[in-house]
KOLDOMI-289744 format. One record per atom (N, C-alpha, C, O, CB): residue in three letters; x, y, z. Coordinates in steps of 0.1 Angstrom, whole numbers, padded with zeros to 4 digits, always signed. Each point is the difference from the previous one (the first is absolute). Glycine has a CB too. Layout:
// residues N
ALAXYZ...
//
This chain:
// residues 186
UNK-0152+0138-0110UNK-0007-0002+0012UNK+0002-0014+0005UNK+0002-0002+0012UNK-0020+0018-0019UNK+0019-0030-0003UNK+0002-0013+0001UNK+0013+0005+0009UNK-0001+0000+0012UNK-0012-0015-0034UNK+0024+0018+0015UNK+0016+0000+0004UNK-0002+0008+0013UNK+0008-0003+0009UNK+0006+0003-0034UNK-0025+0014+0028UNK+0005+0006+0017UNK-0004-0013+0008UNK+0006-0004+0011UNK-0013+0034-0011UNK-0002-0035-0004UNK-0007-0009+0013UNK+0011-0012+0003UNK+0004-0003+0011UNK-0033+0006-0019UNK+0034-0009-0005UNK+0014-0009+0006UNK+0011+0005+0006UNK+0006-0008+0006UNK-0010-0004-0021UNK+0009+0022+0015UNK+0006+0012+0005UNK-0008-0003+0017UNK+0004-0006+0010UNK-0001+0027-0037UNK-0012-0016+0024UNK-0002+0009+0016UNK+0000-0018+0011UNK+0006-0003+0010UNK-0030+0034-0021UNK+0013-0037+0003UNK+0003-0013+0002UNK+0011-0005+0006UNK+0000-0004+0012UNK-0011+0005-0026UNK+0022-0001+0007UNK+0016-0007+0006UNK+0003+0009+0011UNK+0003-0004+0011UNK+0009-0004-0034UNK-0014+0023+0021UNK+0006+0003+0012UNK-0008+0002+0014UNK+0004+0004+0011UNK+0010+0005-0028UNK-0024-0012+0013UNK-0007-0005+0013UNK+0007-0014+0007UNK+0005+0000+0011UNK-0031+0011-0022UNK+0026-0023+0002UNK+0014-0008+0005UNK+0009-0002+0000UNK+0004-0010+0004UNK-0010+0005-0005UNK+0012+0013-0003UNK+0014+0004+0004UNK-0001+0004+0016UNK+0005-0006+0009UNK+0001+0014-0035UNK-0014+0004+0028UNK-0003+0008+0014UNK+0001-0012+0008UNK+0008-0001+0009UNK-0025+0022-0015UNK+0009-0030+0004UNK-0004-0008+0012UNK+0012-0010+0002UNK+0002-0003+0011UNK-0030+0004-0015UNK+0037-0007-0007UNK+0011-0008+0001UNK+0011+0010+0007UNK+0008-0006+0006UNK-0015-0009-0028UNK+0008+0025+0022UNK+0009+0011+0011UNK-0007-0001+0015UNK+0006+0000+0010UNK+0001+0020-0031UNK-0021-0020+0021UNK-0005+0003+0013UNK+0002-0016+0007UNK+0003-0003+0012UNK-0024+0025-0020UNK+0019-0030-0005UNK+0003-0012+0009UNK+0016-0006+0005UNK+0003-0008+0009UNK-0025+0003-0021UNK+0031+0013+0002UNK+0013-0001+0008UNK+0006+0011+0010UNK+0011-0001+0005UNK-0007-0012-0025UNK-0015+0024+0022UNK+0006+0005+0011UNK-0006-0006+0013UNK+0006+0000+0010UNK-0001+0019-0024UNK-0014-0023+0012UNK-0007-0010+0014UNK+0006-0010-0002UNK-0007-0009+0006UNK-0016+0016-0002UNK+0030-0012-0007UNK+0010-0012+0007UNK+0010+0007-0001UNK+0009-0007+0004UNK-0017-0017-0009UNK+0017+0038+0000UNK+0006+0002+0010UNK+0001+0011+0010UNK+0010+0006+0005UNK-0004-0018-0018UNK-0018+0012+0015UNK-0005+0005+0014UNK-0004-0014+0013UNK-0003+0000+0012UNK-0009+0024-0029UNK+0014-0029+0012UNK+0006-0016+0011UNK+0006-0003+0002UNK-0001-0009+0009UNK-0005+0001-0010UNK+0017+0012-0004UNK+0014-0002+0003UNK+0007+0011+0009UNK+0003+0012-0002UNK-0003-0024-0020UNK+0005+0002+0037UNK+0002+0007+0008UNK+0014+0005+0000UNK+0010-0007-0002UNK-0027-0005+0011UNK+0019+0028-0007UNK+0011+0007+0002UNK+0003+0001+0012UNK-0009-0005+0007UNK+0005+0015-0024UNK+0015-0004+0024UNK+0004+0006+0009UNK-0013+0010+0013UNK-0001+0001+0012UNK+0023-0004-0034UNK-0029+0008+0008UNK-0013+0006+0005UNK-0014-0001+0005UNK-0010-0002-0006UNK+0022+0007-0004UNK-0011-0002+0024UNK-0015-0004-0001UNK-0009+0007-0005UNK+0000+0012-0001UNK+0003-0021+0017UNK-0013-0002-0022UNK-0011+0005-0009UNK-0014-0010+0002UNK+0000-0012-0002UNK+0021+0022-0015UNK-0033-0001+0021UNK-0009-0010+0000UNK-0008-0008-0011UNK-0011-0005+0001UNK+0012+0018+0015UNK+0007-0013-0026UNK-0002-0008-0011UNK+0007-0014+0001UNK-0004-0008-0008UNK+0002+0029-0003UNK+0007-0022+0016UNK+0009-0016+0008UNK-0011-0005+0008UNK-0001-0013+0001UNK+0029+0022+0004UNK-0036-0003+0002UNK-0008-0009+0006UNK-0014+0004+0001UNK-0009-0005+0007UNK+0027-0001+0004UNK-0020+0015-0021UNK-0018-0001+0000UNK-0010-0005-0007UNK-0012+0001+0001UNK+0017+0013+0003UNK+0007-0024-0015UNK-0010-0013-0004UNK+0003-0017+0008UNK-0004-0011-0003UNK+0004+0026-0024UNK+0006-0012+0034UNK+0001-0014+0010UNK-0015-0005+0006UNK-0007+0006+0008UNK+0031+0003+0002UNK-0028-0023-0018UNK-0014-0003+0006UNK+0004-0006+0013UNK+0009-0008+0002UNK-0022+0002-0025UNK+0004+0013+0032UNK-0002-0010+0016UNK-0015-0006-0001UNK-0011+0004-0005UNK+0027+0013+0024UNK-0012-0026-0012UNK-0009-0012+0004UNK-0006+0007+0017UNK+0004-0002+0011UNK+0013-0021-0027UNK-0029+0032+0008UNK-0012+0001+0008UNK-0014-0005+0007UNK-0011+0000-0006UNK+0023+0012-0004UNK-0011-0016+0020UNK-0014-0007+0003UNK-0004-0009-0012UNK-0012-0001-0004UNK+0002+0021+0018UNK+0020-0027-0021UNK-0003-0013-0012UNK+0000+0010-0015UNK-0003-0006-0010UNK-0017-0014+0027UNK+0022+0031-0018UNK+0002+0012-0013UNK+0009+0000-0005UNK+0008-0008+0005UNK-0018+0020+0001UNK+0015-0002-0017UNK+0015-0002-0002UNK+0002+0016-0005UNK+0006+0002-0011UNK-0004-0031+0005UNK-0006+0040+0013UNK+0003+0014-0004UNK+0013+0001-0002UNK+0009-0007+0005UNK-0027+0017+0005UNK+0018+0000-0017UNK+0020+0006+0001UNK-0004+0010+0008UNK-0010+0008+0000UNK+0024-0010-0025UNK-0003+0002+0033UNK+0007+0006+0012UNK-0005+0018-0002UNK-0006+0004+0010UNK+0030-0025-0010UNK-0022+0028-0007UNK-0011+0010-0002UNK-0010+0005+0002UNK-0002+0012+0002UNK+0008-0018-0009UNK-0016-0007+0007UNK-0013-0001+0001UNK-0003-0001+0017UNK-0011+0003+0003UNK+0008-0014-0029UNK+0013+0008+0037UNK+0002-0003+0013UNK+0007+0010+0003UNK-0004+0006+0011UNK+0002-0027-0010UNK+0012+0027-0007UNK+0009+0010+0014UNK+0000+0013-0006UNK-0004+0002-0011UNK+0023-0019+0020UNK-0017+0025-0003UNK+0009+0012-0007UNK+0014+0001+0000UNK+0006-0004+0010UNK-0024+0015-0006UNK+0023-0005-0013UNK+0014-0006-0009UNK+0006+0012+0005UNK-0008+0009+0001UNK+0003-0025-0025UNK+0017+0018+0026UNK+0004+0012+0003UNK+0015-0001-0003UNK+0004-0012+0001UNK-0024+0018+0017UNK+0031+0006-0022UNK+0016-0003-0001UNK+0006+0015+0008UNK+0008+0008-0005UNK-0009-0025-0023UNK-0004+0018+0041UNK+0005+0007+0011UNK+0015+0003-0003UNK+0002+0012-0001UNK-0019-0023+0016UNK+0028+0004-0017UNK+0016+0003-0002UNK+0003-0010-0009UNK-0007-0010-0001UNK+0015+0019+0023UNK+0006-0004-0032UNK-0001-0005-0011UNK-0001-0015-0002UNK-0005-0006-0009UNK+0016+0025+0005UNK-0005-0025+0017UNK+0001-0013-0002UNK-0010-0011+0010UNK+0002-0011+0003UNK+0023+0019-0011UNK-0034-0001+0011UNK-0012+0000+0009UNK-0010-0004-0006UNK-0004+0010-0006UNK+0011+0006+0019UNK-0017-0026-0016UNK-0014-0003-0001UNK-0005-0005+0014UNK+0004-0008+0008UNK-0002+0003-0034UNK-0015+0014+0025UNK-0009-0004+0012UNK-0013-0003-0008UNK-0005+0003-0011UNK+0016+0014+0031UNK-0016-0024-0008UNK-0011-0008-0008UNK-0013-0001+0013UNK+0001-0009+0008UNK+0018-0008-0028UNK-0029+0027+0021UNK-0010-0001+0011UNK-0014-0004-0002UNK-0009+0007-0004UNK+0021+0009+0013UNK-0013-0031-0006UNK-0014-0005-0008UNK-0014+0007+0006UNK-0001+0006+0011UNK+0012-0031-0014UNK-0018+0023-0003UNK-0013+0005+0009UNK-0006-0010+0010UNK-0005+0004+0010UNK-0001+0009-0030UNK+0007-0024+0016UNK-0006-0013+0012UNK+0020+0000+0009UNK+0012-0002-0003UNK-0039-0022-0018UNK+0022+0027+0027UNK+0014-0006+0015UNK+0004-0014-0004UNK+0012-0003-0001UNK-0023+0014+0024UNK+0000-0020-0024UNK+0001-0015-0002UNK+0002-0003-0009UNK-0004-0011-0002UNK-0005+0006+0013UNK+0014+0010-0019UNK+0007-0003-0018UNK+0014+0003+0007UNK+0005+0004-0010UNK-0025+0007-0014UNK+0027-0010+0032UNK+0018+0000-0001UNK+0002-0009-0004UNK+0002-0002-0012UNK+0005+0012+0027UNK-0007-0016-0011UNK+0007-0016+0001UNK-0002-0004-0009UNK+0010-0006-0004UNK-0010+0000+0022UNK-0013+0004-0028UNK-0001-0006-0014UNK+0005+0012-0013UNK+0001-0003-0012UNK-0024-0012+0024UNK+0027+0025-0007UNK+0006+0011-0008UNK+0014-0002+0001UNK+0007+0005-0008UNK-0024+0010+0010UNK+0023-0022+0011UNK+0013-0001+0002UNK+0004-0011-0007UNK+0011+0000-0005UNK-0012+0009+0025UNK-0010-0021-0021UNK+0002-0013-0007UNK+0005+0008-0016UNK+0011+0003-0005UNK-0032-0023+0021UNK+0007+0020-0019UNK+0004+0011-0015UNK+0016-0002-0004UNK+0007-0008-0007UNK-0026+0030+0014UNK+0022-0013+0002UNK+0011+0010-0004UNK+0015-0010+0000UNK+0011+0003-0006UNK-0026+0021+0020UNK+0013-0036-0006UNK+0009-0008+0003UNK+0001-0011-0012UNK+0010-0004-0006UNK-0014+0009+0031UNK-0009-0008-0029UNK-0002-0008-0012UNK+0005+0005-0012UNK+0008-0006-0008UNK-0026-0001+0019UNK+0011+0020-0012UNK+0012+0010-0012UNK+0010-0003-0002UNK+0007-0007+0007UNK-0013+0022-0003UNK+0010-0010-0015UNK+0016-0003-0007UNK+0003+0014+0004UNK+0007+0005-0009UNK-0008-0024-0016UNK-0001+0029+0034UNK+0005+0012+0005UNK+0015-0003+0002UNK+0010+0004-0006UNK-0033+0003+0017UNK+0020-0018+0004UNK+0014-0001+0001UNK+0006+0013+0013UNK+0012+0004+0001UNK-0012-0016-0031UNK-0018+0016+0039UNK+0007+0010+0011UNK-0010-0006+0011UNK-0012+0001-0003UNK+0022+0026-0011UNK-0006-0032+0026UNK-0005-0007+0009UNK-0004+0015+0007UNK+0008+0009+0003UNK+0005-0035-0003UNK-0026+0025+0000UNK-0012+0010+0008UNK+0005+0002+0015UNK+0006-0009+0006UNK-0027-0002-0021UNK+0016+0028+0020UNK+0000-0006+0014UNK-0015+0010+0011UNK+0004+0011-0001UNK+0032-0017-0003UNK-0043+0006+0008UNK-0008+0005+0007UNK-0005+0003+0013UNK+0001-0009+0008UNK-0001+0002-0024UNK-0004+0014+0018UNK-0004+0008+0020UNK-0012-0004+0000UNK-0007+0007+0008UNK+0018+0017-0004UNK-0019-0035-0011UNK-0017-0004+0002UNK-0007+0009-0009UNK-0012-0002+0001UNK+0013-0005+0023UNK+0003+0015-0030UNK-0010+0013-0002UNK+0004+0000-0019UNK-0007-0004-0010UNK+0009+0023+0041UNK+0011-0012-0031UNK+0006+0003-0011UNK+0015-0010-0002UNK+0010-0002+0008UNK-0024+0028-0006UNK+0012-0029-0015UNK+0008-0005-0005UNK+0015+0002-0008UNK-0004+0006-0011UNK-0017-0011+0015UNK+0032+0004-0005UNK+0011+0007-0003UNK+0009-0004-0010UNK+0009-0005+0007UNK-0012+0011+0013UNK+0008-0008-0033UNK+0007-0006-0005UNK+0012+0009+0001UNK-0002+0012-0001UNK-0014-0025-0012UNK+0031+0009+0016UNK+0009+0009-0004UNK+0006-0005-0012UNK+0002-0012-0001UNK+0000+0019+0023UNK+0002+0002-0032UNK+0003-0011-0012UNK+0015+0007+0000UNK+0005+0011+0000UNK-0031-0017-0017UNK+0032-0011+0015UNK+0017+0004+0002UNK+0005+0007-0013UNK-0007+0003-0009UNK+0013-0023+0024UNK+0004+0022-0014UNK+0010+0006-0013UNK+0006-0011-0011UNK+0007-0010+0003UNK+0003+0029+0014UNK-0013-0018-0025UNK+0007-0011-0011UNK+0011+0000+0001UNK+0005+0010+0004UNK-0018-0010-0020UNK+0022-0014+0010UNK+0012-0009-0001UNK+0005+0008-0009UNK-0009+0008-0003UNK+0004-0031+0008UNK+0015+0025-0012UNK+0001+0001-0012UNK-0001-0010-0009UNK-0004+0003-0011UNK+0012+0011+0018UNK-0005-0025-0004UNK-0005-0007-0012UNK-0019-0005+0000UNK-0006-0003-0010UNK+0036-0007+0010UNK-0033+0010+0010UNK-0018+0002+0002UNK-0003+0013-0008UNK-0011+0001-0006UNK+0007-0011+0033UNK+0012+0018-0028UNK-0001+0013-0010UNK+0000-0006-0011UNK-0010-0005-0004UNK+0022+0022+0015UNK+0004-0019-0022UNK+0000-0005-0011UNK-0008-0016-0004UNK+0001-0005-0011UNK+0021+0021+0014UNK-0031-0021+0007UNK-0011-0010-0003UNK-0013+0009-0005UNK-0006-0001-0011UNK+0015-0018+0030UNK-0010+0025-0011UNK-0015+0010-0002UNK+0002+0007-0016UNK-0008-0001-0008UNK+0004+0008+0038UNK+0017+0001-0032UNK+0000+0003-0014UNK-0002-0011-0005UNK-0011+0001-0006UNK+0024+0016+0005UNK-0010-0028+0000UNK+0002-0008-0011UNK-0015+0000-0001UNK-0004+0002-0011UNK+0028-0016+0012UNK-0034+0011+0009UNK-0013-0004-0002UNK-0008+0009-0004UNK-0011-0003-0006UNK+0013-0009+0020UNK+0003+0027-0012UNK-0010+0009-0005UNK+0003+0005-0017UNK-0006+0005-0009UNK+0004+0004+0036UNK+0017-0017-0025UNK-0001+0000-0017UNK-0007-0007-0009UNK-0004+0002-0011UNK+0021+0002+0015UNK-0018-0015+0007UNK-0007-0015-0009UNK-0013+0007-0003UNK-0004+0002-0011UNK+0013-0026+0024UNK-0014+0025-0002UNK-0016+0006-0003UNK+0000+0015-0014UNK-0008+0001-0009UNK+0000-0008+0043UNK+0014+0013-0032UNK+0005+0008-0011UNK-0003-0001-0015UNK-0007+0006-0009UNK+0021-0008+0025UNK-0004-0011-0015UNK+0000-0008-0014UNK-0012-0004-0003UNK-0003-0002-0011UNK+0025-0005+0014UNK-0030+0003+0008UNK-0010-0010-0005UNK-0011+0013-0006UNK-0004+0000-0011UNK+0008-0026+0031UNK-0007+0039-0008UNK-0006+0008-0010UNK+0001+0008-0012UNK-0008+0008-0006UNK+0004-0010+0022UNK+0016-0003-0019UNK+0005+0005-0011UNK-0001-0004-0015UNK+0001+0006-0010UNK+0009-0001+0027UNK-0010-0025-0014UNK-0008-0011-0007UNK-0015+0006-0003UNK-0006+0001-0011UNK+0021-0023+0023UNK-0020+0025+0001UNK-0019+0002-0001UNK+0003+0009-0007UNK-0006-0003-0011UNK-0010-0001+0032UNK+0023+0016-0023UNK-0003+0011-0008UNK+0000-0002-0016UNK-0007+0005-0008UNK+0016+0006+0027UNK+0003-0020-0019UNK+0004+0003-0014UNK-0013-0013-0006UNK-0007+0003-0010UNK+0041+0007+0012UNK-0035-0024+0004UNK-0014-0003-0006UNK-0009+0007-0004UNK-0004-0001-0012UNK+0007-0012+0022UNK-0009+0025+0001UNK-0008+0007-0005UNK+0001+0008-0014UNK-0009+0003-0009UNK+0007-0006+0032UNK+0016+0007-0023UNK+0004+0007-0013UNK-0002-0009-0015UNK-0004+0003-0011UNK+0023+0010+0027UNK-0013-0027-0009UNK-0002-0009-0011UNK-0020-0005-0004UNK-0004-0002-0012UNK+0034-0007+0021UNK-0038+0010+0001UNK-0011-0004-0003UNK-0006+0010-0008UNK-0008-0002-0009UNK+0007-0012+0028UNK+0004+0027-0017UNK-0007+0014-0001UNK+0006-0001-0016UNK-0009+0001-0009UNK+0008+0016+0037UNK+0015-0018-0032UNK+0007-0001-0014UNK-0012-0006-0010UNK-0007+0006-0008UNK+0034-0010+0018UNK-0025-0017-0006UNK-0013-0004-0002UNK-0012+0003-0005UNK-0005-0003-0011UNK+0015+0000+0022UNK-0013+0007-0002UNK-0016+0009-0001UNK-0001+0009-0012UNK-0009+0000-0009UNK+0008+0002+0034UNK+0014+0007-0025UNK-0004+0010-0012UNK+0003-0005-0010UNK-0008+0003-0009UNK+0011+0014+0018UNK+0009-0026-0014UNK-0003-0008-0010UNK-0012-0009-0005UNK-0002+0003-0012UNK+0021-0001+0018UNK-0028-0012+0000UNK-0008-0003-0002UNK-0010+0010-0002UNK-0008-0003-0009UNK+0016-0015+0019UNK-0010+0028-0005UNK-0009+0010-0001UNK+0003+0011-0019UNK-0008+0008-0005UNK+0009-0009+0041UNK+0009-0003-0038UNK+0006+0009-0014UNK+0002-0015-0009UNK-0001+0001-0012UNK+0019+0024+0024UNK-0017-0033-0009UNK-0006-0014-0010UNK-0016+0001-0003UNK-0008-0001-0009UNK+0027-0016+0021UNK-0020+0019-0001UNK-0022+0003-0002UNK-0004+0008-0004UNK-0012+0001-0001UNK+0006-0007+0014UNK+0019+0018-0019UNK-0006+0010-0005UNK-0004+0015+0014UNK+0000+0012-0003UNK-0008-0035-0018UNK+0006+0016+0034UNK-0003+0008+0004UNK+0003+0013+0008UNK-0006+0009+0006UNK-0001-0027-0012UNK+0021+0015+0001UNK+0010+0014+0003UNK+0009+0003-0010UNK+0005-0011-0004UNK-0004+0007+0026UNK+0004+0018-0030UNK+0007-0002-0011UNK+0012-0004+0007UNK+0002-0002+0012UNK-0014+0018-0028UNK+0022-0019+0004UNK+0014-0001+0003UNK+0008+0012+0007UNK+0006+0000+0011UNK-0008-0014-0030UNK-0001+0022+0010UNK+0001+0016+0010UNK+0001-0004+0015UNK+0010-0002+0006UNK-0026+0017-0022UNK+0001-0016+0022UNK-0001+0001+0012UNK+0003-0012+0007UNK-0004-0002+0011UNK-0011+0019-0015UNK+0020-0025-0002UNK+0007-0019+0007UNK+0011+0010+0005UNK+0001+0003+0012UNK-0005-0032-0031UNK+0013+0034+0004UNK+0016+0001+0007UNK+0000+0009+0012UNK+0007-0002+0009UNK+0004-0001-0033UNK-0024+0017+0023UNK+0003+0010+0008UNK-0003-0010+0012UNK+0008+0000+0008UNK-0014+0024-0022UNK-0006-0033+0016UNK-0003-0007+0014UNK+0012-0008+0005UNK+0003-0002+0012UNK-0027-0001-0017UNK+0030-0001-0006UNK+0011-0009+0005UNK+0011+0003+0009UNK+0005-0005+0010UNK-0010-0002-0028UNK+0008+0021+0008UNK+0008+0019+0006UNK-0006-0004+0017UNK+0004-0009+0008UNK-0011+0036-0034UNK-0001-0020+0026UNK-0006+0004+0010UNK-0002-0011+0019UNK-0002+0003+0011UNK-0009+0011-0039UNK+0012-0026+0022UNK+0003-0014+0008UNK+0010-0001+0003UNK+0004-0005+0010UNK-0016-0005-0017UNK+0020+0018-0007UNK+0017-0005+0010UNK+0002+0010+0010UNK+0002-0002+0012UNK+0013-0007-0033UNK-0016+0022+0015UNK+0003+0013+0008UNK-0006-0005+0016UNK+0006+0001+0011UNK-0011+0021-0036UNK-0007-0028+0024UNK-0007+0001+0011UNK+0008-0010+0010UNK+0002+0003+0012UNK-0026+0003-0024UNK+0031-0022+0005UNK+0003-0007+0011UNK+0014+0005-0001UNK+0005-0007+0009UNK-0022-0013-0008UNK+0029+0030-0008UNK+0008+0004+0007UNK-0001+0009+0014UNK+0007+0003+0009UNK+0000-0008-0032UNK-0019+0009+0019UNK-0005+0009+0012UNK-0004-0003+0012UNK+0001+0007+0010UNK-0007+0003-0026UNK+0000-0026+0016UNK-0006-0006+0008UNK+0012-0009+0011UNK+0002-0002+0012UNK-0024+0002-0032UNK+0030-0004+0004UNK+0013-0008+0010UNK+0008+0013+0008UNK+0003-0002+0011UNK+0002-0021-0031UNK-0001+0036+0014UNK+0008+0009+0008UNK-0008+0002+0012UNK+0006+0002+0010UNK+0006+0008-0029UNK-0023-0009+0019UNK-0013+0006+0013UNK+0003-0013+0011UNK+0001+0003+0012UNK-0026+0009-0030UNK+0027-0027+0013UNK+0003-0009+0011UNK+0011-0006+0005UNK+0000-0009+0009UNK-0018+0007-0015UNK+0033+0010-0005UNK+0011+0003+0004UNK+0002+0010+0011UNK+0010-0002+0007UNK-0006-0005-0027UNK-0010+0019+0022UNK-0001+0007+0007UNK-0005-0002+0013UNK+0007+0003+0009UNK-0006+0006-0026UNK-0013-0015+0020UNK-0005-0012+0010UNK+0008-0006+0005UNK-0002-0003+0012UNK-0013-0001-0020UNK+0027+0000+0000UNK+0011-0016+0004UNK+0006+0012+0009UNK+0000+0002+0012UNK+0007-0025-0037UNK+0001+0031+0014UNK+0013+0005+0010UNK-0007+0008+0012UNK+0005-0001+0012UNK+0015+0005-0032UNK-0029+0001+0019UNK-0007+0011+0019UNK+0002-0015+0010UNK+0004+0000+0012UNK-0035+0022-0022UNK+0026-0035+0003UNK-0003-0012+0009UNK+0016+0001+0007UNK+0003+0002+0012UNK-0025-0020-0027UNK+0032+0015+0001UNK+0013-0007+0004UNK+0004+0006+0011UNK+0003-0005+0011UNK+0003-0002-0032UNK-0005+0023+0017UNK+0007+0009+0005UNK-0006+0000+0016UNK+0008+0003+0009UNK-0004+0010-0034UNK-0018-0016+0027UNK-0004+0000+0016UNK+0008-0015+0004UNK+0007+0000+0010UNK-0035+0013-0011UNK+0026-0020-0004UNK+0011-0015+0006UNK+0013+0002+0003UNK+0005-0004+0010UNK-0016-0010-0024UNK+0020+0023+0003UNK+0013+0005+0001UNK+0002+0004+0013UNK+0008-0003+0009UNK-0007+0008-0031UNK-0009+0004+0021UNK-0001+0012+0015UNK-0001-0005+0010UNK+0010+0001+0007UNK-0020+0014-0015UNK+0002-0020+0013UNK-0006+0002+0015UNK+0009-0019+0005UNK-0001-0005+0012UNK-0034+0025-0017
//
């Protein structure tokens, strides 16, 4: 029971070290529009600082199309600031009402930059994972020094941590290439 709970334990962090490298790379801008590029952009509201979200509705009309229609009229222009200040990197354009990003097509080498970055981040969840594997190892050792797990159930937990972060790292290899392969593309 000691050894499921370190088990279930790690892979609860493991989960979250994948969720957190797919949200950064779900920030990383492709070819595609996607309202994930700009629905955490804080604007500077009446002295506030909501993300962009929380003001417009987000919309991706044609592939390479974000529209953006705030609910106050009088938020453009501080939603246009936003968007300019951003490391987006797509100069906004608007009819007073609704807002329009067109997002261009990548370089190729703005392509082979973006792999390199979504590898980086990659790697780094892949460091969080295997710490985790190493803290959880740890654990069941100290826990079978104390007696409080046999040896038996150390090696089977130990089994069982690796199985999990080969499983964990192939689950956010798989993440990488859907990402790469949308950068390749579009």
């Amino acid at each position: 029971a000691i050894m499921q709970s370190v088990v279930r334990k790690t892979e609860q962090e493991m989960k979250r070290a994948i969720e957190a490298a797919v949200k950064n790379f779900n920030s990383v801008r492709t070819g595609r529009a996607s309202v994930s590029l700009v629905e955490g952009i804080l604007v500077n509201y009446h002295g506030t600082m909501p993300p962009l979200n929380q003001l417009a509705g987000l919309a991706v009309p044609e592939r390479r199309l974000i529209t953006i229609q705030p609910w106050d009229p009088s938020a453009v222009s501080a939603i246009e600031k936003a968007i300019l200040k951003s490391d987006l990197g797509i100069t906004p354009g608007n009819d007073g009402k609704v807002i329009r990003l067109a997002v261009p097509s990548l370089t190729e080498e703005r392509r082979k930059e973006l792999v390199k970055v979504i590898h980086k981040m990659a790697e780094e969840g892949r460091v969080v994972i295997r710490n985790h594997r190493r803290d959880a190892n740890d654990a069941l050792k100290k826990k079978e020094k104390a007696k409080e797990v046999s040896e038996d159930d150390g090696r089977k937990g130990t089994e069982q941590i690796q199985e999990l972060t080969n499983k964990m790292i192939k689950n956010l290899d798989e993440f990488l290439a859907k990402k790469e392969k949308e950068i390749i593309e579009f």
